[in-house]
C-alpha positions in Angstrom: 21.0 -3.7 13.7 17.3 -4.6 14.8 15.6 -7.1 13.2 12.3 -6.5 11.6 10.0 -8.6 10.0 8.1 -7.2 6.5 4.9 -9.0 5.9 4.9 -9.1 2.7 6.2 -11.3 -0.3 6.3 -8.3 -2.7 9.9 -8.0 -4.3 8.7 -4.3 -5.2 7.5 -3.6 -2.2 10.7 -5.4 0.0 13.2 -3.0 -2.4 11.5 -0.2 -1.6 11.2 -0.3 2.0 14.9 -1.9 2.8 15.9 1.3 0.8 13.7 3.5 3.1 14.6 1.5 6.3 18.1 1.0 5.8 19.1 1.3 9.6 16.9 -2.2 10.4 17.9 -5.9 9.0 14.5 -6.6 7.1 13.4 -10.2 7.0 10.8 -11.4 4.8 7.9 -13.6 5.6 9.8 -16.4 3.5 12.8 -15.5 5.0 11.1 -16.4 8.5 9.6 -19.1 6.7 6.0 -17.8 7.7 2.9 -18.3 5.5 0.1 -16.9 7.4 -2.4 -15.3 5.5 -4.5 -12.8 7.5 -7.8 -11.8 6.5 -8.1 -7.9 5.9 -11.9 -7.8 7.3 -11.3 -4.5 8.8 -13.0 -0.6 8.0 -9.7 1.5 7.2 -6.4 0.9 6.0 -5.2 1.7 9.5 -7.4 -0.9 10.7 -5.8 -3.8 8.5 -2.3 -2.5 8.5 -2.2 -2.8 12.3 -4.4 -6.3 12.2 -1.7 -8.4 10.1 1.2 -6.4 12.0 -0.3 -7.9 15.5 -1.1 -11.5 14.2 2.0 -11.8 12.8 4.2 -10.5 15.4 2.1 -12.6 17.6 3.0 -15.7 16.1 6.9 -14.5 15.3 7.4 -13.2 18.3 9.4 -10.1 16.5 8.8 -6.5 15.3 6.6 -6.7 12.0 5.7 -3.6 9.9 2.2 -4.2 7.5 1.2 -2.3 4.9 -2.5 -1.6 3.3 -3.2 0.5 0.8 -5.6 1.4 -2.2 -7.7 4.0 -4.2 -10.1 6.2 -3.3 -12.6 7.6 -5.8 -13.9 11.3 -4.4 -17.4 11.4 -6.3 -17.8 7.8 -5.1 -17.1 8.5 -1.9 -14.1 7.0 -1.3 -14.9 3.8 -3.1 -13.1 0.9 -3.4 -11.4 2.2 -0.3 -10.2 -0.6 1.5 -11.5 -3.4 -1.0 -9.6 -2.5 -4.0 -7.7 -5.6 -4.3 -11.3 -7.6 -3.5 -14.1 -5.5 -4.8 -14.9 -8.0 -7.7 -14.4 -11.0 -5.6 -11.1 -12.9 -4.5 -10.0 -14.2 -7.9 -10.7 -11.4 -10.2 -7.6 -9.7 -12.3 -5.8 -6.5 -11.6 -7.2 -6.0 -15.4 -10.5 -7.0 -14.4 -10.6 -4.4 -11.2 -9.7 -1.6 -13.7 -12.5 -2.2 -16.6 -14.4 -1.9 -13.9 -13.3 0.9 -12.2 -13.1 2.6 -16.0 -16.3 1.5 -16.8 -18.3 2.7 -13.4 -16.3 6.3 -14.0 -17.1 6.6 -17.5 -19.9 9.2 -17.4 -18.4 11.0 -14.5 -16.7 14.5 -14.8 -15.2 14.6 -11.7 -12.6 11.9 -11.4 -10.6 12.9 -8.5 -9.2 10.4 -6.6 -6.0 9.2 -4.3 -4.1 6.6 -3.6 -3.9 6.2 0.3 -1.1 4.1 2.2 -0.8 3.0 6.2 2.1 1.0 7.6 1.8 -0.4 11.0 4.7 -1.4 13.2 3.9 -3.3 16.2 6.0 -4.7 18.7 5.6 -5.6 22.6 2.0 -4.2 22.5 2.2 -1.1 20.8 2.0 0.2 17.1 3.3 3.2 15.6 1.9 4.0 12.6 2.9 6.0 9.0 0.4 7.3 6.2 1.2 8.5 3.2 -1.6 9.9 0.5 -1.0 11.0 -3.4 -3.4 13.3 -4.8 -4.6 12.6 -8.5 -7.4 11.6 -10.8 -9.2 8.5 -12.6 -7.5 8.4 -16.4 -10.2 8.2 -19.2 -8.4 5.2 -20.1 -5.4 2.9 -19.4 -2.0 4.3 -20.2 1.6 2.8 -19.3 3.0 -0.1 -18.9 5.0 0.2 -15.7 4.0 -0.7 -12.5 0.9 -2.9 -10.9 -2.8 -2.6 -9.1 -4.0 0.3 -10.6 -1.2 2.1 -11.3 -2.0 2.2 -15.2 -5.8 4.4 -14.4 -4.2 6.6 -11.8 -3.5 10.0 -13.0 -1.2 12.3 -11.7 -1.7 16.2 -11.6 1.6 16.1 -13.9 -0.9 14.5 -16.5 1.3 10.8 -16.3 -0.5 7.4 -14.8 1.9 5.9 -12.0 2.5 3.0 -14.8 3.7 6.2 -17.3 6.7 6.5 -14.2 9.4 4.7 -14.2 9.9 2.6 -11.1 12.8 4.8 -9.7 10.4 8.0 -10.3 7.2 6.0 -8.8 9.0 5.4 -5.6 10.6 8.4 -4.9 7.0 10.2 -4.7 4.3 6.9 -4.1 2.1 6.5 -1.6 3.7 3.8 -0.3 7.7 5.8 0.0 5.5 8.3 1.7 3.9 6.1 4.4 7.4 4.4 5.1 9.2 7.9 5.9 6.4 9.0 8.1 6.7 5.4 9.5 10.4 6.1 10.2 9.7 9.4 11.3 7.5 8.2 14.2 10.1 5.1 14.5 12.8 7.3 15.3 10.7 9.5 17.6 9.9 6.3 20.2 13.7 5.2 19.9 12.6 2.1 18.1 
């Protein structure tokens, strides 16, 4: 079975993807002992996804799949894009991020929005990527208790927040289940 490194400390997120990518041994970054912290400084999700895959790998010298992720607010033009875990500075709350977000969408009648998510694999030189997108809208107001980020503002067209799901319904149609089988999709087609 192929060993491949996750570079992430998530528990949520290491569940979800050892139950996606059940033909690989996944090792976590503690596993591997590894506490490199790469700075997402890049323009799309793509962009950091494959940055932290490559520095990592670098230094591990082993396949590493990175993830990043985040909302996208249509009448705001995509905002916070890729800074949605960093728009109000490094040590803001998750709580904090969604006032905010609340708060700058109040007086807006269009709230459409999605959640967009981009693994990168990279090994030997080359990545193959996965993307997964969930269509939905900005909630009036928090609802839910399930979940994390902004899972408890982000409405689905069946009229429930991601943090209204339970976790088993929230994986089986998330962003993030959706990037990993289109990750695994590609994975498969270039025999990796």
């Amino acid at each position: 079975m192929k060993k491949v490194v996750i570079a992430t400390n998530n528990p949520g997120k290491i569940k979800e993807i050892k139950e996606i990518l059940k033909d690989y041994e996944i090792l976590t970054l503690k596993d591997m002992n590894c506490e490199i912290e790469v700075e997402e400084d890049q323009d799309t999700f793509e962009g950091n996804a494959m940055k932290k895959a490559k520095e990592i790998a670098n230094v591990l010298k082993m396949p590493v799949i990175a993830d990043d992720s985040g909302l996208c607010i249509d009448i705001l033009k995509g905002w916070p894009g890729v800074h949605t875990a960093r728009f109000l500075g490094e040590n803001a709350t998750q709580e904090q991020r969604n006032n905010a977000i609340l708060e700058k969408m109040k007086k807006e009648q269009k709230r459409t929005a999605r959640v967009i998510c981009c693994m990168a694999y990279y090994e030997d030189g080359n990545f193959i990527l996965g993307k997964g997108e969930v269509e939905g809208k900005i909630a009036t107001k928090k609802r839910g208790k399930n979940g994390f980020g902004f899972d408890e503002i982000f409405e689905l067209p069946n009229g429930k927040t991601f943090a209204e799901l339970t976790l088993d319904e929230k994986n089986q149609i998330s962003h993030r289940k959706l990037a990993l089988q289109d990750l695994k999709e590609n994975l498969q087609k270039f025999g990796k």
